[in-house]
C-alpha positions in Angstrom: 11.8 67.9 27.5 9.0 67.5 25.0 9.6 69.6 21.7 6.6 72.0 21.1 6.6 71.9 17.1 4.3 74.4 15.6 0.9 74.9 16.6 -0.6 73.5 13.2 1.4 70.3 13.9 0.4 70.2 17.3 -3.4 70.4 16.5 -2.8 66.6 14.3 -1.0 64.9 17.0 -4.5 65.5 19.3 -6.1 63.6 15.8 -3.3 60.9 16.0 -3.7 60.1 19.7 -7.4 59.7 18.7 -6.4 57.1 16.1 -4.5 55.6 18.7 -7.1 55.5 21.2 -9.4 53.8 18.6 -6.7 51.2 17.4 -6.6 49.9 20.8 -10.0 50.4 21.8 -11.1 46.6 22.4 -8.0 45.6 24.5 -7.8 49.6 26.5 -9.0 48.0 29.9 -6.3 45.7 29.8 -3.5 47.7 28.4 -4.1 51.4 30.9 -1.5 50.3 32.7 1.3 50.5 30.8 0.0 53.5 29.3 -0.2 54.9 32.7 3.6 54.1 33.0 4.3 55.0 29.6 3.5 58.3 29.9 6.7 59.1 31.9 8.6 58.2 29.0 10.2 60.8 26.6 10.7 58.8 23.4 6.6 57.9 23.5 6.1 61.7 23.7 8.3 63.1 21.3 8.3 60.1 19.0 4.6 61.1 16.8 5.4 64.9 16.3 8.7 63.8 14.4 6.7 61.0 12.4 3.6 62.7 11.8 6.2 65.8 10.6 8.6 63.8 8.3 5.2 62.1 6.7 3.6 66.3 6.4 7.0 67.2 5.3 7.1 64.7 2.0 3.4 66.1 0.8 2.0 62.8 2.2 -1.7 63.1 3.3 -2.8 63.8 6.8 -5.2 60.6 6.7 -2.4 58.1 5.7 0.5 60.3 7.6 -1.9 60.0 10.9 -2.3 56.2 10.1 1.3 56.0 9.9 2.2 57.9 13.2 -0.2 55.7 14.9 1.4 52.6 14.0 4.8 54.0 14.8 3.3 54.9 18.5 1.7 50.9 18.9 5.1 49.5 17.9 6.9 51.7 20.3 3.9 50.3 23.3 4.9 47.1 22.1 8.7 47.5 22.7 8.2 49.3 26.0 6.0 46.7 27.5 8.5 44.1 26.4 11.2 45.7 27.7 9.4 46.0 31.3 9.7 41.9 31.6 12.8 41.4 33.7 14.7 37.7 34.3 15.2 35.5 37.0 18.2 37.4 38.0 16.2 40.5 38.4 13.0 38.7 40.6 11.2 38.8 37.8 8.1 36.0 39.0 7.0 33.4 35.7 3.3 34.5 36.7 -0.4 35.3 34.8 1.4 39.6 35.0 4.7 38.3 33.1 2.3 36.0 30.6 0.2 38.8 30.0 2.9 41.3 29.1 4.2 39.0 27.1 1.4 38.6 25.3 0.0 41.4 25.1 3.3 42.7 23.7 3.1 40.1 20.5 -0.4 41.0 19.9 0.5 44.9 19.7 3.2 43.9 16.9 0.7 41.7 15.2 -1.4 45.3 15.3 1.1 46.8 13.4 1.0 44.7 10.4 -2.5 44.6 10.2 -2.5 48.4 10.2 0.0 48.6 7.6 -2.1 46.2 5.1 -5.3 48.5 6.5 -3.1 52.1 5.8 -2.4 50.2 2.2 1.3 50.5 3.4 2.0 46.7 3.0 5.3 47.7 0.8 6.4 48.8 4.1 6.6 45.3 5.7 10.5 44.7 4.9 11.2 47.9 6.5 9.1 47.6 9.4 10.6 43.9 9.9 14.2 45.0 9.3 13.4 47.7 12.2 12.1 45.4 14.7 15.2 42.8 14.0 17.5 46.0 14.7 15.4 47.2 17.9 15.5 43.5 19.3 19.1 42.9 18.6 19.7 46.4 20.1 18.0 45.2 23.8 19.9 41.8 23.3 23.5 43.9 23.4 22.6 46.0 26.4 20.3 43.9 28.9 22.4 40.1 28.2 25.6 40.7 26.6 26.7 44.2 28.5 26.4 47.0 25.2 26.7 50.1 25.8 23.8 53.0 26.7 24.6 55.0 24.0 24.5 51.7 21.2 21.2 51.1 22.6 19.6 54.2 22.1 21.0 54.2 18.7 19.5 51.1 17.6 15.9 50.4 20.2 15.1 54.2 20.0 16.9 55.9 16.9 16.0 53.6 14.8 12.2 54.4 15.2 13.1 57.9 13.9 15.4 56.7 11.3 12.8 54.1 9.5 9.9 56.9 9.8 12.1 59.5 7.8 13.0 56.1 5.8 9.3 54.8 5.3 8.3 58.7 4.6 10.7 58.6 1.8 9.2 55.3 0.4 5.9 57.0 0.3 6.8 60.0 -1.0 8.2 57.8 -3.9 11.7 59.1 -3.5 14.6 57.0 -5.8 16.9 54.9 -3.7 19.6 57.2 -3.1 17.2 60.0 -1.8 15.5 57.5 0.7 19.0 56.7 1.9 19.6 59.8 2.6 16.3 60.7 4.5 17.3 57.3 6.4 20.5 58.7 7.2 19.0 62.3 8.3 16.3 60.4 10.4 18.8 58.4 12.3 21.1 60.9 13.5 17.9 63.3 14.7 17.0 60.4 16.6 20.3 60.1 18.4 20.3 63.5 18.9 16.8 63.9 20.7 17.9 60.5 22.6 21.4 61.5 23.7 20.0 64.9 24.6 17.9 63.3 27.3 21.2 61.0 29.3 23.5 63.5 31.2 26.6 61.3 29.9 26.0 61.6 25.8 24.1 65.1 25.8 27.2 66.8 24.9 27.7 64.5 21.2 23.5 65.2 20.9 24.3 68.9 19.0 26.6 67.2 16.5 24.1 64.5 15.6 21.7 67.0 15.3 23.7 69.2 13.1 24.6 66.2 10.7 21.0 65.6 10.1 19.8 69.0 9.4 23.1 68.7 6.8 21.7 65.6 5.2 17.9 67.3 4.7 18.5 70.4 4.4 15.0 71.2 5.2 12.8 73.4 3.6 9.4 73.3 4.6 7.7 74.7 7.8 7.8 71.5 9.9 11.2 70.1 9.9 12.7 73.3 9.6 11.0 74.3 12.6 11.8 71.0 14.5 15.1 71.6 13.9 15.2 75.2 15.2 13.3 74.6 17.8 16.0 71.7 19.1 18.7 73.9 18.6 17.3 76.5 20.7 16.7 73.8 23.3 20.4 72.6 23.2 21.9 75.8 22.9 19.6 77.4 26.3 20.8 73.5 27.8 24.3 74.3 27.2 24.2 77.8 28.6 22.8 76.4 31.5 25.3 74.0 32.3 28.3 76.5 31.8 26.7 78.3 35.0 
């Protein structure tokens, strides 16, 4: 399921894969084919219409909120292509393909703190390095020590959401306590449009969801219609699966 948004919104996110296009331009060749497989992935399609709306939400301009939705797409490339490297155990070959992904995977992260210092977001660093710690530790708990599916879609994919509501705030020079709260608001959306897509947690998604729209209470056209629009999805998902 990829969440329509409203038409305005949808308009921007053409501009922001654009941005993305051109951010990657000198190293496209080499990186098509994950972005061939990434395209079958719902968190890479869903992912920039909540950024790009948090960042329109918070009065933040559409140059520097399209800036910030593209870095928040490369750093989610970089995760993915990382988390295609297998180990031994899984016949995973130490070969030019697994070097390369490697690689190229660093050099996408290395992107996005260039692109911070170039969106004149470098007071976002912490943040964005706090984030990365969380989504690493996240893959560590479910691929070597045996975590469970739903932890790691709360911390490698909800936290994405969670740090752009979080880094929004920042921007939108909110005090502490409001940026917590955004944070807070951020995460649980996230784990709501994650668990929505696994058969096994879908049923806790509508809760999550309901918790963040709590926290926010939105009041502006694009969360407000984000959040309608999700519950119209869960409620017509639900309905379906009482048949």
């Amino acid at each position: 399921m990829v969440f329509q948004f409203d038409q305005d919104l949808g308009t921007d996110l053409l501009e922001a894969d654009v941005v993305f296009r051109r951010s990657i331009r000198p190293w496209w060749q080499e990186i098509q084919p994950y972005i061939e497989l990434i395209q079958l992935d719902h968190t890479w399609k869903n992912l920039p219409g909540f950024v790009l709306a948090i960042y329109r939400e918070l009065g933040l301009n559409k140059d520097f909120s399209l800036a910030m939705t593209n870095i928040f797409k490369m750093l989610y490339l970089s995760v993915f292509i990382h988390e295609l490297i297998g180990d031994d155990a899984e016949g995973q070959e130490h070969n030019q393909t697994m070097q390369f992904s490697i690689l190229i995977g660093d050099y996408m992260f290395g992107r996005v703190l260039a692109l911070l210092i170039k969106a004149e977001a470098d007071m976002l660093v912490p943040a964005f390095a706090d984030m990365i710690c969380e989504i690493n530790e996240g893959m560590v708990s479910r691929y070597k020590l045996g975590g469970s599916r739903a932890g790691y879609l709360k911390s490698s994919r909800a936290s994405f959401y969670k740090n752009a509501f979080f880094t929004a705030a920042i921007c939108a020079g909110k005090n502490a306590e409001e940026q917590e709260l955004y944070r807070q608001a951020g995460y649980r959306l996230g784990i709501a449009a994650e668990f929505f897509r696994d058969e096994e947690l879908r049923e806790e998604a509508q809760a999550y969801l309901e918790d963040s729209a709590g926290i926010l209470t939105p009041e502006r056209n694009y969360m407000e219609s984000i959040y309608e629009e999700m519950r119209r999805v869960f409620a017509s998902s639900n309905k379906l699966a009482a048949v």
